[in-house]
PyMOL CGO cylinders between C-alpha atoms (Angstrom):
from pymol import cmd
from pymol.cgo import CYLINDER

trace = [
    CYLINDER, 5.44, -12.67, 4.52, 4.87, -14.97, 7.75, 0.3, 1, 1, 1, 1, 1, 1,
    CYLINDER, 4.87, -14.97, 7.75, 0.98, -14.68, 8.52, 0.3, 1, 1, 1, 1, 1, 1,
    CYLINDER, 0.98, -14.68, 8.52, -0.29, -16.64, 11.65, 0.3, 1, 1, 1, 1, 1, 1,
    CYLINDER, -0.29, -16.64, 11.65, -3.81, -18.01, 10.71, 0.3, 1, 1, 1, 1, 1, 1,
    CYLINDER, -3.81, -18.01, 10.71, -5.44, -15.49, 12.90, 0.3, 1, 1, 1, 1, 1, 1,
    CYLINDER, -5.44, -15.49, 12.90, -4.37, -12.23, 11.06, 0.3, 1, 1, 1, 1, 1, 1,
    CYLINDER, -4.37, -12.23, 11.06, -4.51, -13.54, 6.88, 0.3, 1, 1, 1, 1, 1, 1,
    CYLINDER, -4.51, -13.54, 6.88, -6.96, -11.76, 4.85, 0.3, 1, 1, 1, 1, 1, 1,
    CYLINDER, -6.96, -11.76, 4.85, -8.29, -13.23, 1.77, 0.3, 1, 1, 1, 1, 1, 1,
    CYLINDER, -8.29, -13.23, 1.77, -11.22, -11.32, 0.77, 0.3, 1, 1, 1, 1, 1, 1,
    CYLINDER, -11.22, -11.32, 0.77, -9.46, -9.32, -2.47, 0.3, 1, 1, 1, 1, 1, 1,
    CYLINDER, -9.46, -9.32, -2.47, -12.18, -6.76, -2.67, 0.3, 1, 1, 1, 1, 1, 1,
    CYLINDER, -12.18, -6.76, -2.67, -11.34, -5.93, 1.08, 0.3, 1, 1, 1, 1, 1, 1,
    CYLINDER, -11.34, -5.93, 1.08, -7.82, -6.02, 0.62, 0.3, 1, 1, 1, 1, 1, 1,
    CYLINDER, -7.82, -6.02, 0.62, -7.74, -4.13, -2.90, 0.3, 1, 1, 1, 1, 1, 1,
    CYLINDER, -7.74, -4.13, -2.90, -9.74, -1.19, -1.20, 0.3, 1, 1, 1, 1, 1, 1,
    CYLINDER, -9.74, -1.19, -1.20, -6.66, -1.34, 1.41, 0.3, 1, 1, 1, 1, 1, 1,
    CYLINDER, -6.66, -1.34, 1.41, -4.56, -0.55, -1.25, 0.3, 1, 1, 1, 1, 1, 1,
    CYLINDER, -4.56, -0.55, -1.25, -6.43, 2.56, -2.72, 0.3, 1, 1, 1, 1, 1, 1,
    CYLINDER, -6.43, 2.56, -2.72, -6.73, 3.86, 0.32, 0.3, 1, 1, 1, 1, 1, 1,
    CYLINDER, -6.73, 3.86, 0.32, -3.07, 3.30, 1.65, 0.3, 1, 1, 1, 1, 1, 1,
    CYLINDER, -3.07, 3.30, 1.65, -1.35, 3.61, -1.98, 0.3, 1, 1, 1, 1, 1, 1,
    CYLINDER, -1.35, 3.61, -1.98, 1.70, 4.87, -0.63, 0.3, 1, 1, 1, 1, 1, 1,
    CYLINDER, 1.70, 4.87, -0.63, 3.94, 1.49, -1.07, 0.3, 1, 1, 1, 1, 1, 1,
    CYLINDER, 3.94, 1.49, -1.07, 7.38, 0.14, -1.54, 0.3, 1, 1, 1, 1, 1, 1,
    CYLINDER, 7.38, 0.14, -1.54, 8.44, -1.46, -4.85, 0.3, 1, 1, 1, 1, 1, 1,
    CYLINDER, 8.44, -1.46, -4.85, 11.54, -3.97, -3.68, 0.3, 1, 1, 1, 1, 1, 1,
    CYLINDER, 11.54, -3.97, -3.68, 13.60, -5.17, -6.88, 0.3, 1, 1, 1, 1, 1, 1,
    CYLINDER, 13.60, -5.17, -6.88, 17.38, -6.96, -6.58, 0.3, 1, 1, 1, 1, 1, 1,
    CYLINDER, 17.38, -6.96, -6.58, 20.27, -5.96, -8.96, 0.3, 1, 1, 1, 1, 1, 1,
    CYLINDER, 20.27, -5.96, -8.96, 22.99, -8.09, -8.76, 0.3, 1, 1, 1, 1, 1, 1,
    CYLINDER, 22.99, -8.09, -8.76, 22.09, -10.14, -5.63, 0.3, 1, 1, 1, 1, 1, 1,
    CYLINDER, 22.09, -10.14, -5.63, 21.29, -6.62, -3.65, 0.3, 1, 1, 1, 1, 1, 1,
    CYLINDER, 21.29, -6.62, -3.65, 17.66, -5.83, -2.75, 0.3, 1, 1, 1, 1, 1, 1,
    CYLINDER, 17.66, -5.83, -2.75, 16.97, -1.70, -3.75, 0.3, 1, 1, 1, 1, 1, 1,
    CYLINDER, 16.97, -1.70, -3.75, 13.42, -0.13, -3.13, 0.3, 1, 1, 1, 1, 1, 1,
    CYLINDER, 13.42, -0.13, -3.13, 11.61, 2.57, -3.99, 0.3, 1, 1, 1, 1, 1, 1,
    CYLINDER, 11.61, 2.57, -3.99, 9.00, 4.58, -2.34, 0.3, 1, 1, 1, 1, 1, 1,
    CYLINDER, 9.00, 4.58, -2.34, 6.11, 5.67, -4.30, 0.3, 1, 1, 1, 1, 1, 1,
    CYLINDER, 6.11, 5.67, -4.30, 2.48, 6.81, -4.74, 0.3, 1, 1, 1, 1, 1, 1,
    CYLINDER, 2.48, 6.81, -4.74, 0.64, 3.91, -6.73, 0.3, 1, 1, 1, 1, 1, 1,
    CYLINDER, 0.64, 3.91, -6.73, -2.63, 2.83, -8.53, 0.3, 1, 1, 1, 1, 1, 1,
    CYLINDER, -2.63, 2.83, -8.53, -4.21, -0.32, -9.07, 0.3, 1, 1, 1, 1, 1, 1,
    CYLINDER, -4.21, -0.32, -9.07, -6.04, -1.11, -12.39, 0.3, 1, 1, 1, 1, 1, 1,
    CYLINDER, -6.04, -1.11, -12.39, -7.69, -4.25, -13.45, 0.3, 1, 1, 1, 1, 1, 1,
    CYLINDER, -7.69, -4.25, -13.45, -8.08, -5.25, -17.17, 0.3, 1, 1, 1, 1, 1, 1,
    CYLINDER, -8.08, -5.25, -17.17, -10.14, -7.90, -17.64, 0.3, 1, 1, 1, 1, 1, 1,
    CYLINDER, -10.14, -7.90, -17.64, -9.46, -10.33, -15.00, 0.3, 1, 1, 1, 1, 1, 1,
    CYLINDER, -9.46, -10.33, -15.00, -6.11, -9.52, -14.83, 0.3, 1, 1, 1, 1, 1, 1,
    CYLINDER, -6.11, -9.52, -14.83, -4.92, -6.70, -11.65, 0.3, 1, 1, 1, 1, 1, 1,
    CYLINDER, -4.92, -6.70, -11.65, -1.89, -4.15, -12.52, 0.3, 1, 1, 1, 1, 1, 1,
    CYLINDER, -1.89, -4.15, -12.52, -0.32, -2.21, -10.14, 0.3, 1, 1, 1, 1, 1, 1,
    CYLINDER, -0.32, -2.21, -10.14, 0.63, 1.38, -12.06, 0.3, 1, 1, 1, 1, 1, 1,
    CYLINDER, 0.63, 1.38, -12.06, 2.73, 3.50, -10.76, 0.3, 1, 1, 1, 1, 1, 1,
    CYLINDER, 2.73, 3.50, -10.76, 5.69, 6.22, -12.51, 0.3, 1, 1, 1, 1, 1, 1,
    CYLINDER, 5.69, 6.22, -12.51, 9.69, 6.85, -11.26, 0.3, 1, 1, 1, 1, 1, 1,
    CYLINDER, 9.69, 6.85, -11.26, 11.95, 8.86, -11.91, 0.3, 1, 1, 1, 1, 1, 1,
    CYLINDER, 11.95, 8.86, -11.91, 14.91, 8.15, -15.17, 0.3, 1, 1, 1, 1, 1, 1,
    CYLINDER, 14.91, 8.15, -15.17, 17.65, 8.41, -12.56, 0.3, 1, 1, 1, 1, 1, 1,
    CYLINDER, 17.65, 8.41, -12.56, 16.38, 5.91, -10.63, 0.3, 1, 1, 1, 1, 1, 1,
    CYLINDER, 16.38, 5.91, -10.63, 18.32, 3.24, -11.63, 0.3, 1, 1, 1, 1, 1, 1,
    CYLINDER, 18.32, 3.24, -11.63, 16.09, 0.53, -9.92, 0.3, 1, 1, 1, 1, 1, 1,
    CYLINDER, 16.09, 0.53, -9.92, 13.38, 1.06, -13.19, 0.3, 1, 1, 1, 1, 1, 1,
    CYLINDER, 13.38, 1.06, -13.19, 16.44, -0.84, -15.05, 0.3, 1, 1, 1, 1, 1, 1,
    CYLINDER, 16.44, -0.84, -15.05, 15.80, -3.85, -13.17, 0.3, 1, 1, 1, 1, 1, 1,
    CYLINDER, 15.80, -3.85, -13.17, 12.00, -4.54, -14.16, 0.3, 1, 1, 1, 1, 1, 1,
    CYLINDER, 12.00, -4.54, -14.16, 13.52, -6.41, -17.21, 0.3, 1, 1, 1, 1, 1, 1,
    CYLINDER, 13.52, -6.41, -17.21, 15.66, -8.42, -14.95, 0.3, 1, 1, 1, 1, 1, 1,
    CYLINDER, 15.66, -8.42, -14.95, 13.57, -9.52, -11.95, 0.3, 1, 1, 1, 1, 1, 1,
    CYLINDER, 13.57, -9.52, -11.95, 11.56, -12.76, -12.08, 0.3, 1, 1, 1, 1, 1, 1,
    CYLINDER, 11.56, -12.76, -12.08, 9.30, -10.80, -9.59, 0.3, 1, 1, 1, 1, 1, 1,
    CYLINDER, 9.30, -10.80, -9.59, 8.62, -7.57, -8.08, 0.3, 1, 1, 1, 1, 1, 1,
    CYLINDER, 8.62, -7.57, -8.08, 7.61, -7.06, -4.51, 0.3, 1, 1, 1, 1, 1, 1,
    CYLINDER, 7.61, -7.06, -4.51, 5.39, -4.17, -3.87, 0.3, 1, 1, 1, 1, 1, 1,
    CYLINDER, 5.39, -4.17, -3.87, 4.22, -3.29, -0.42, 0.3, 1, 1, 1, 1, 1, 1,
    CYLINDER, 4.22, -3.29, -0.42, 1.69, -1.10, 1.18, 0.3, 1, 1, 1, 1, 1, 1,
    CYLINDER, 1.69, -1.10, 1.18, 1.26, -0.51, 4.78, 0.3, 1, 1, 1, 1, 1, 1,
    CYLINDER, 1.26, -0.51, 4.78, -1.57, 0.67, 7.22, 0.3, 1, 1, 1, 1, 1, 1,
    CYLINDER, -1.57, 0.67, 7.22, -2.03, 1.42, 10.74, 0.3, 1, 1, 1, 1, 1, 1,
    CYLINDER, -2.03, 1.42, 10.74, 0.26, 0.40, 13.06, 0.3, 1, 1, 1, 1, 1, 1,
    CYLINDER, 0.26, 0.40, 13.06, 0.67, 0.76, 16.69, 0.3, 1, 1, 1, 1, 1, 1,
    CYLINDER, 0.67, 0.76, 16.69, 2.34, -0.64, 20.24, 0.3, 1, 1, 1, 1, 1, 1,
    CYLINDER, 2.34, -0.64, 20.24, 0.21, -3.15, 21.99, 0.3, 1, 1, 1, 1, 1, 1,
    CYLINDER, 0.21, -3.15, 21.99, 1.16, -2.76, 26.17, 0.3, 1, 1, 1, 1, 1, 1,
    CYLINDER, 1.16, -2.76, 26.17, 1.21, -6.54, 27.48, 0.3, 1, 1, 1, 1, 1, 1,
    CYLINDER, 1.21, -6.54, 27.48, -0.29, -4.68, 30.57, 0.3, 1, 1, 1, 1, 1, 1,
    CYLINDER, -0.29, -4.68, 30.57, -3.87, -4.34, 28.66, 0.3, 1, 1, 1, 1, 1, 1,
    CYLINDER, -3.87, -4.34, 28.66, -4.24, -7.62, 28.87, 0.3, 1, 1, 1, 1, 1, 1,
    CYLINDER, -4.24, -7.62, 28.87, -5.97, -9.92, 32.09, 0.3, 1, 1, 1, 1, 1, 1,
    CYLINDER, -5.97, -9.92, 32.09, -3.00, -12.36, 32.11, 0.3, 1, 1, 1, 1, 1, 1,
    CYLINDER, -3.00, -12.36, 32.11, 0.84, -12.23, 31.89, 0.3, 1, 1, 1, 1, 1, 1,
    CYLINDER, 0.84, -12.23, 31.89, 1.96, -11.97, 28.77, 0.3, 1, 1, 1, 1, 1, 1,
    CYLINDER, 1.96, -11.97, 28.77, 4.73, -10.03, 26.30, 0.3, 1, 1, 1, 1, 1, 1,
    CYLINDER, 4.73, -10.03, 26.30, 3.74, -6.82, 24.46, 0.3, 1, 1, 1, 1, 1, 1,
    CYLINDER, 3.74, -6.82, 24.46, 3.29, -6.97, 20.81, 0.3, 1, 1, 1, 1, 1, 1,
    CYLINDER, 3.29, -6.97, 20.81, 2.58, -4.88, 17.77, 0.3, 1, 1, 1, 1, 1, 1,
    CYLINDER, 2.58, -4.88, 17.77, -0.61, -4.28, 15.51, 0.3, 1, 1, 1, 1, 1, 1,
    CYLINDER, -0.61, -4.28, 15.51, -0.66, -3.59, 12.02, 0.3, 1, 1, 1, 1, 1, 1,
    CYLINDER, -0.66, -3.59, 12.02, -1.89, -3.99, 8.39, 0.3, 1, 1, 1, 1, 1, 1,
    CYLINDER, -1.89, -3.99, 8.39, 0.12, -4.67, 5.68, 0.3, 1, 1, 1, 1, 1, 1,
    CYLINDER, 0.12, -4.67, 5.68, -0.41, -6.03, 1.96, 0.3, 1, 1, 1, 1, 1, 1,
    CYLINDER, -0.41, -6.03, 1.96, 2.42, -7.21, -0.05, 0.3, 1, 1, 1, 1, 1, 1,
    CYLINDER, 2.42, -7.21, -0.05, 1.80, -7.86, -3.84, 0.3, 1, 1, 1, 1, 1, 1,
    CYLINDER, 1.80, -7.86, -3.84, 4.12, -10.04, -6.28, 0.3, 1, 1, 1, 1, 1, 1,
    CYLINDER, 4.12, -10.04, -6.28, 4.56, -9.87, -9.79, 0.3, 1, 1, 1, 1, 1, 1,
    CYLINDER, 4.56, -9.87, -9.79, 6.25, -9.24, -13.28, 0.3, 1, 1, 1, 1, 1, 1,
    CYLINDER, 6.25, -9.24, -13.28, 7.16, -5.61, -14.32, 0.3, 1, 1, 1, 1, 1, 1,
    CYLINDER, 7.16, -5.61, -14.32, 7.03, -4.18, -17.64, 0.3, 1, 1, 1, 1, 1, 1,
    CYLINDER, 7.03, -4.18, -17.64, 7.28, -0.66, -18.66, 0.3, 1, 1, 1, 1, 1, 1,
    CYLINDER, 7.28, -0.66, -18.66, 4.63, 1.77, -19.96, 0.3, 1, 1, 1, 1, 1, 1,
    CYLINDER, 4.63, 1.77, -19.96, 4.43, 2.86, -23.60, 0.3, 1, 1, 1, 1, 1, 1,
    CYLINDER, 4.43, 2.86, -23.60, 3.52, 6.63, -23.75, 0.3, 1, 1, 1, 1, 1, 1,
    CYLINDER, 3.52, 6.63, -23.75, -0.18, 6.92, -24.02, 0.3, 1, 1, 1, 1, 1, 1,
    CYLINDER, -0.18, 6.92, -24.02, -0.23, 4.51, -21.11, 0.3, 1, 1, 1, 1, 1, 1,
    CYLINDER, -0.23, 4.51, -21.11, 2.05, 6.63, -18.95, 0.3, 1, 1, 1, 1, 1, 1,
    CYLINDER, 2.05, 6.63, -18.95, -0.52, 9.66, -20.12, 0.3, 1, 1, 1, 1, 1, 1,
    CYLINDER, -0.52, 9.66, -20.12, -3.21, 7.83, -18.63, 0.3, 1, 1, 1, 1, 1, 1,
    CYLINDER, -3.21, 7.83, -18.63, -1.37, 6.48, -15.38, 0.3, 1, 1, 1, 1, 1, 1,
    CYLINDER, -1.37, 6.48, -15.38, -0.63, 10.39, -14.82, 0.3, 1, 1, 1, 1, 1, 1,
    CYLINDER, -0.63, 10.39, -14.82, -4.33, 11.40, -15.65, 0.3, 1, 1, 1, 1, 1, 1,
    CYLINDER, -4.33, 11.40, -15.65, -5.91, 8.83, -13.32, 0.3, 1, 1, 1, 1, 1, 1,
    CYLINDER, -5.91, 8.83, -13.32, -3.76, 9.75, -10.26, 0.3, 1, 1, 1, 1, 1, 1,
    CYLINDER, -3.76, 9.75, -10.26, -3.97, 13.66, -10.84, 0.3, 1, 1, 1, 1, 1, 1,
    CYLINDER, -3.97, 13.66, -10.84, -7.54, 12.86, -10.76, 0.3, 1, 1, 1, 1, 1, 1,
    CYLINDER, -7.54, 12.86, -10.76, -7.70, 10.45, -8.05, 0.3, 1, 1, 1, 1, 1, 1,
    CYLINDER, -7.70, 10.45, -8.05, -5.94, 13.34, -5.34, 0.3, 1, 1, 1, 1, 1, 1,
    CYLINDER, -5.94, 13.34, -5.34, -7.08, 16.73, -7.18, 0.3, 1, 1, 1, 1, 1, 1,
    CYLINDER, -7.08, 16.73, -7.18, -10.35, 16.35, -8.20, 0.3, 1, 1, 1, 1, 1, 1,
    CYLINDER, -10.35, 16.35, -8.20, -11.67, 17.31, -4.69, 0.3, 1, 1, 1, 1, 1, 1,
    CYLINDER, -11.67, 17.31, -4.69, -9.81, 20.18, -4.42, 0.3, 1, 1, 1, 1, 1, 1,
    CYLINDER, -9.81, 20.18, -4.42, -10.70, 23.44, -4.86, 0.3, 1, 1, 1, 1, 1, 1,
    CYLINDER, -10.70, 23.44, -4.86, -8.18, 24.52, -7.44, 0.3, 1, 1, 1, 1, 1, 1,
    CYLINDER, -8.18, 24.52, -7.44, -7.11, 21.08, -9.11, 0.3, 1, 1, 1, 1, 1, 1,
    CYLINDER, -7.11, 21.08, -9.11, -4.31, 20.83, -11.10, 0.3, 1, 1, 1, 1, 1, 1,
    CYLINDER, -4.31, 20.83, -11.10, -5.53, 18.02, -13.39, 0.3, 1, 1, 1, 1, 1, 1,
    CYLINDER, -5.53, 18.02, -13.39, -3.50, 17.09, -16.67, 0.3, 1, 1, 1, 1, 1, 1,
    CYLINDER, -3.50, 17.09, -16.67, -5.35, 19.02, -19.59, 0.3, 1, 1, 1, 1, 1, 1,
    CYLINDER, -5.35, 19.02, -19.59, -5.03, 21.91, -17.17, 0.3, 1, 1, 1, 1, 1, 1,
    CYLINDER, -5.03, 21.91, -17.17, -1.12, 21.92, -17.69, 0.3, 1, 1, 1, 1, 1, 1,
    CYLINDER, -1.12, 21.92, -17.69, 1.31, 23.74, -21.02, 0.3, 1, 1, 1, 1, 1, 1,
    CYLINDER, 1.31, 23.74, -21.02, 1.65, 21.04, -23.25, 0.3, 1, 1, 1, 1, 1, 1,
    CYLINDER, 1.65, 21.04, -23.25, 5.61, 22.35, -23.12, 0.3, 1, 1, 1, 1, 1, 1,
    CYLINDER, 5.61, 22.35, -23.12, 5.73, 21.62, -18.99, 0.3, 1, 1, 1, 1, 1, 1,
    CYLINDER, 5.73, 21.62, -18.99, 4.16, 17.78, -19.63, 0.3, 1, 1, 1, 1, 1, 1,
    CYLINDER, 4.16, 17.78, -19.63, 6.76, 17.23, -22.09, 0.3, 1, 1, 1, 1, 1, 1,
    CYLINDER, 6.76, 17.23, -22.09, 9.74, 18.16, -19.82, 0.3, 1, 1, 1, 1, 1, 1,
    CYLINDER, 9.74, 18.16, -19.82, 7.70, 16.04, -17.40, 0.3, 1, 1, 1, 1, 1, 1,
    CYLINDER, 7.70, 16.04, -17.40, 7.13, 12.49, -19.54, 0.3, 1, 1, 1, 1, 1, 1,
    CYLINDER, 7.13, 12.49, -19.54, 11.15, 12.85, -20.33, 0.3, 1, 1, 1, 1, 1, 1,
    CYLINDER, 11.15, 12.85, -20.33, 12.13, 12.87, -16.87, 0.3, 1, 1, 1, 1, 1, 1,
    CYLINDER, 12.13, 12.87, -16.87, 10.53, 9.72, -15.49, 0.3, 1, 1, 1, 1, 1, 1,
    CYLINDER, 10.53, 9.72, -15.49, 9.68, 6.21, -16.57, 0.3, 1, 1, 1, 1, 1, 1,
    CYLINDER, 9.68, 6.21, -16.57, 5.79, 4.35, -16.28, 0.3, 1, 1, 1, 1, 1, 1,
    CYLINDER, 5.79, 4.35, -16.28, 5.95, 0.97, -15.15, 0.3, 1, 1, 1, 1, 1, 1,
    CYLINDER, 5.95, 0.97, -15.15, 2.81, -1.66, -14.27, 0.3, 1, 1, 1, 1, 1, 1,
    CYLINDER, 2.81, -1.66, -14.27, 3.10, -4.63, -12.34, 0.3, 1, 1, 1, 1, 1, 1,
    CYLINDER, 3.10, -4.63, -12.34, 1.09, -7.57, -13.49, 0.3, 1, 1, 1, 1, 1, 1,
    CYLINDER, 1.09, -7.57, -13.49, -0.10, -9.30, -9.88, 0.3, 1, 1, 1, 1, 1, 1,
    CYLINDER, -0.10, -9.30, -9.88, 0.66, -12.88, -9.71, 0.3, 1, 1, 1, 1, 1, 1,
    CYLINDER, 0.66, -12.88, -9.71, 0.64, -13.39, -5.79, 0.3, 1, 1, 1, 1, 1, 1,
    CYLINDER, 0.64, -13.39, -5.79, -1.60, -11.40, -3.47, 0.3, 1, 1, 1, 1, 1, 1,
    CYLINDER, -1.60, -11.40, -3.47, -0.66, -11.65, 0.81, 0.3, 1, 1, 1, 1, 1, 1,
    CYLINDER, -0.66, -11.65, 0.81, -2.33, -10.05, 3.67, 0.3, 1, 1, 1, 1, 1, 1,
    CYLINDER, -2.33, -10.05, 3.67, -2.62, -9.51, 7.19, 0.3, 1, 1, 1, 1, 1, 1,
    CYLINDER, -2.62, -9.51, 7.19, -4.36, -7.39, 9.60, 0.3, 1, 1, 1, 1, 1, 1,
    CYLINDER, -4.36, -7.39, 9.60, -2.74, -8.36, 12.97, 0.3, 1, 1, 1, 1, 1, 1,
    CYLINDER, -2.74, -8.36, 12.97, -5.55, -6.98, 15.33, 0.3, 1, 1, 1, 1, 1, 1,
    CYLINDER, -5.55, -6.98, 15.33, -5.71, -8.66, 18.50, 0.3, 1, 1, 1, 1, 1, 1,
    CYLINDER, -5.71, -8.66, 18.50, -7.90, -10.90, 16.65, 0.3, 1, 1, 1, 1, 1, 1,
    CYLINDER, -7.90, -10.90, 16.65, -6.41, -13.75, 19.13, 0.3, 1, 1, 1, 1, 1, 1,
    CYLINDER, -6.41, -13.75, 19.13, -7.14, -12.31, 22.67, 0.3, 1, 1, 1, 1, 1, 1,
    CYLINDER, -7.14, -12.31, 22.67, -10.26, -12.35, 24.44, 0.3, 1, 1, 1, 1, 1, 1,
    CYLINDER, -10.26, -12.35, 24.44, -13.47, -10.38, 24.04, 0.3, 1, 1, 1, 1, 1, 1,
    CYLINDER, -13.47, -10.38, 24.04, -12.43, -8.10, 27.19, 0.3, 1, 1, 1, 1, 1, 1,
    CYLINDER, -12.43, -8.10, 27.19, -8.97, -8.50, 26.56, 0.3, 1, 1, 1, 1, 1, 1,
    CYLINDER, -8.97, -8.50, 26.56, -9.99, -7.11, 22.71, 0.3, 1, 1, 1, 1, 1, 1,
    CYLINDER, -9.99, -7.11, 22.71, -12.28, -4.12, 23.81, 0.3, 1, 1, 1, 1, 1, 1,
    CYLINDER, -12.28, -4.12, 23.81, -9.39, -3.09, 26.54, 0.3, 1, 1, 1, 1, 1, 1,
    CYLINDER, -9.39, -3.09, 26.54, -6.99, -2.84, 24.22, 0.3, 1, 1, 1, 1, 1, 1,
    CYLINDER, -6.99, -2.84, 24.22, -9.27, -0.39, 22.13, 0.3, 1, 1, 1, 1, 1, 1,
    CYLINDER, -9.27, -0.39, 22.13, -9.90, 1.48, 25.08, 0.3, 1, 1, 1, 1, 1, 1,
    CYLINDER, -9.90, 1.48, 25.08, -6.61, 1.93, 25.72, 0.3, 1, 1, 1, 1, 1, 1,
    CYLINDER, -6.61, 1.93, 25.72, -5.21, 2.83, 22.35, 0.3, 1, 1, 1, 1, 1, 1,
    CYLINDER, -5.21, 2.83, 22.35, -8.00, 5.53, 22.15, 0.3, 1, 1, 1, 1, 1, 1,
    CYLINDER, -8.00, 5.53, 22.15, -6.65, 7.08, 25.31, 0.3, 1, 1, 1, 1, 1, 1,
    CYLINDER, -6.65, 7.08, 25.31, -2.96, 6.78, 24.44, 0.3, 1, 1, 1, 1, 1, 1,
    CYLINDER, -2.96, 6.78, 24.44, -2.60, 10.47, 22.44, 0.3, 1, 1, 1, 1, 1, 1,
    CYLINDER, -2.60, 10.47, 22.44, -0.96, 9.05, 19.41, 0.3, 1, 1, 1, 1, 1, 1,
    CYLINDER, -0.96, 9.05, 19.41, -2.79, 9.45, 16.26, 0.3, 1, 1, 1, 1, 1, 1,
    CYLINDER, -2.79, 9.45, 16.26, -1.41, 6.17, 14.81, 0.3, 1, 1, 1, 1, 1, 1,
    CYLINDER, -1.41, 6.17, 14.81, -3.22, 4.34, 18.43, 0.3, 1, 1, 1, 1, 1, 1,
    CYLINDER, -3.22, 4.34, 18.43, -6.05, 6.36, 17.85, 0.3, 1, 1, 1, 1, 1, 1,
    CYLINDER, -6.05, 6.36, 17.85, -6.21, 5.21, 13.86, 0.3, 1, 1, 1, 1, 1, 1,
    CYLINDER, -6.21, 5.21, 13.86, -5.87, 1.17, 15.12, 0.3, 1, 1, 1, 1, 1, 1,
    CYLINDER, -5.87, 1.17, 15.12, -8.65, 1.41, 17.20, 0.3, 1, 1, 1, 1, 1, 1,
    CYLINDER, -8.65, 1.41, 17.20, -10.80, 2.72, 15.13, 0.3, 1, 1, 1, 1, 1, 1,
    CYLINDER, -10.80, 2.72, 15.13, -9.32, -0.36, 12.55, 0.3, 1, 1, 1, 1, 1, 1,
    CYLINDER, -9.32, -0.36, 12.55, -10.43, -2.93, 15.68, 0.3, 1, 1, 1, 1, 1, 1,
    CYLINDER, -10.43, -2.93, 15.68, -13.65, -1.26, 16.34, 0.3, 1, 1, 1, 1, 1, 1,
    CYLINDER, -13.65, -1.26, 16.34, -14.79, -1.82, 12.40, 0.3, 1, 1, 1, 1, 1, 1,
    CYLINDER, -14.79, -1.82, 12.40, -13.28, -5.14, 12.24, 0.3, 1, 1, 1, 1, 1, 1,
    CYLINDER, -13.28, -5.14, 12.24, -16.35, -5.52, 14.99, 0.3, 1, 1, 1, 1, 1, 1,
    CYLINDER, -16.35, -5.52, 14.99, -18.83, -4.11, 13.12, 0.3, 1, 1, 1, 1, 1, 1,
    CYLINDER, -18.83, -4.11, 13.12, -17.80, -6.40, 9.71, 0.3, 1, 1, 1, 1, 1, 1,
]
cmd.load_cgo(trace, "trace")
């Protein structure tokens, strides 16, 4: 991905807490010449000093056929966004967009069973533990997991290139900057509201 010098991120603890917090991503594969993606809740493991991004799909997915096939894998995972008014700024100028986005290359391999097990296990854990009533995997008929494990495919993606970019007004002036929070947080739209709260850490960091 194209990242002006302003907006690249190279810290990897800051940009691996991105991704467990927005974990939501794309995986993009090709089969015969033609780019296919997936959309899919994911984890991120590290084993050793190596990074994996874990993650499960469904058999009738075809796209888990092309792990085998693809030199690399392109997973993404996206943050706040929002619309950045021109008209915020003290000078003439074109509006733009903010965001945050991580994209993540590497080779794809696919899970034995125990390892699928514990992919499932981890991210039952990681969004029921909190809950009231949670619905972890020992809490499930042995008879339902098995129906389960037969109907998808595990997969982990061994991460060879890491890129990153917060694009956050980073480049305008200090009144231009604190404007353009202002007038996000005033603009009604949750995903505004969300990227000014972004800038405003970004200020405390």
């Amino acid at each position: 991905m194209y990242i002006p010098k302003y907006f690249k991120v190279s810290n990897v603890d800051e940009i691996w807490d991105f991704v467990q917090k927005n974990s939501f991503g794309t995986i993009v594969t090709t089969e015969q010449g033609k780019p296919i993606a997936t959309h899919l809740p994911l984890g991120l493991n590290k084993k050793g000093d190596d990074y994996y991004i874990t993650g499960h799909i469904a058999y009738g997915n075809r796209q888990w056929r092309t792990f085998e096939t693809c030199e690399d894998v392109l997973v993404m995972f996206q943050g706040t966004h929002a619309y950045i008014s021109s008209s915020w700024y003290g000078h003439e100028d074109v509006p733009t967009w903010n965001y945050q986005a991580v994209h993540i290359y590497g080779q794809a391999s696919i899970l034995e069973r125990d390892e699928l097990i514990e992919e499932l296990t981890t991210m039952m854990e990681k969004y029921e533990k909190h809950r009231e009533n949670p619905i972890l995997w020992d809490k499930l008929s042995p008879e339902l997991l098995e129906r389960q494990l037969k109907a998808i495919v595990g997969f982990k993606i061994k991460v060879d290139d890491i890129q990153a970019a917060y694009k956050l007004s980073q480049n305008r002036s200090e009144m231009d900057y604190m404007n353009i929070i202002d007038q996000l947080q005033n603009e009604g739209n949750p995903n505004s509201k969300q990227m000014a709260e972004q800038m405003e850490k970004r200020l405390k960091n």
